[in-house]
Structure formats: C-alpha cells, structure tokens
VMD Tcl script that draws the C-alpha trace (Angstrom):
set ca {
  {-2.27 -3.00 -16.70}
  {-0.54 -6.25 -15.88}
  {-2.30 -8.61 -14.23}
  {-1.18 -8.74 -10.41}
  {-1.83 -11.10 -7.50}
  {-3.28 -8.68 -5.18}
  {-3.17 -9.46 -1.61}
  {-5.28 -7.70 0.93}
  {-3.99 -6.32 4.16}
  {-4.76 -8.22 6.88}
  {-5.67 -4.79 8.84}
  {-8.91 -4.70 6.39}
  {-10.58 -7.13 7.81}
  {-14.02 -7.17 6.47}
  {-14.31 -3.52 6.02}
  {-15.47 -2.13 2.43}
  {-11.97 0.10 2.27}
  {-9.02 -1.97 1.58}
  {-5.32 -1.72 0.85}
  {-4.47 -4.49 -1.49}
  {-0.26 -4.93 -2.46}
  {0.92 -6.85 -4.92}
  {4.77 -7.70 -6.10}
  {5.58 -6.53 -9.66}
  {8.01 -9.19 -11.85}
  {10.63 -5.94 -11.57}
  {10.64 -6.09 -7.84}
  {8.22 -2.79 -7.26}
  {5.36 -2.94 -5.06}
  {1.72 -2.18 -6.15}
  {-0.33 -0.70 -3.84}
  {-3.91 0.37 -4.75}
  {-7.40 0.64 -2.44}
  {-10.26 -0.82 -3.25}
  {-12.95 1.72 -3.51}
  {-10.36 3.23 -6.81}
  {-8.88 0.30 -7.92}
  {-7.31 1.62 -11.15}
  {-5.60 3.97 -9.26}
  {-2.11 1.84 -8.62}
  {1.10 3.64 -6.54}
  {4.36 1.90 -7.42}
  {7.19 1.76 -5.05}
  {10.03 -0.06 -3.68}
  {10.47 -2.09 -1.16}
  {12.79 -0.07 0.77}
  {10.19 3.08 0.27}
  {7.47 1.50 1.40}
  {9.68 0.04 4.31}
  {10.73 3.55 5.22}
  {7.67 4.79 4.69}
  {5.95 2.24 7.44}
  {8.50 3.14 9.65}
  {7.70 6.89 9.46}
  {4.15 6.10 10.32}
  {5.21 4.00 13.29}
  {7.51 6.51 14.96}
  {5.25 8.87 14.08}
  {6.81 11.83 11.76}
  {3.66 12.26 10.22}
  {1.41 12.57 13.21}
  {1.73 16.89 12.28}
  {-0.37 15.97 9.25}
  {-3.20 15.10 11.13}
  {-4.14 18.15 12.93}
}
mol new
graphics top color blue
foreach p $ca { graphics top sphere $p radius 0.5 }
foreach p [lrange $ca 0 end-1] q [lrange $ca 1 end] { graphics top cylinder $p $q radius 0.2 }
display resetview
C-alpha cells in the first residue's frame, strides 16, 4: 500500500474508533478506521460528498431500525 498522510476526523476526538481520510496522488479519497486499518475504501470526492449529504438529510435513517 502507498504510503498516505492520514488525517483523523475531527469528530474522533479521543475515542479509540476513528475515521482517518487521506488524498490519493490520483485524486481518490482513502478512508479507513482505525481498529482495521488495512482495510482502505477508495472513493471520489464527489461520492463521498454525496454520500455525506445522504447522511445529513437523512435517506439512510431506514437502515437503522
């Protein structure tokens, strides 16, 4: 794997289970937790952007139940 500069979201705070992101050279986004930290999702930015927004408005609240 390509070495990455990981950033931590600043929602972590100090807690043990953290989502870290990272910007590839091709212009994907890493995303990986830290508890599996091999375990790296690529995306786009406009994914992940859409994505975010889903879980904003809510269209995935169903899942939940």
């Amino acid at each position: 794997m390509a070495a990455h500069t990981w950033q931590k979201s600043s929602f972590s705070g100090d807690a043990a289970n953290c989502i870290y992101l990272a910007a590839a050279p091709d212009g994907a986004i890493k995303i990986r937790e830290s508890d599996e930290p091999d375990v790296v999702v690529t995306t786009t930015p406009d994914s992940l952007r859409a994505f975010i927004g889903g879980v904003k408005a809510g269209d995935f609240d169903h899942l939940a139940q």
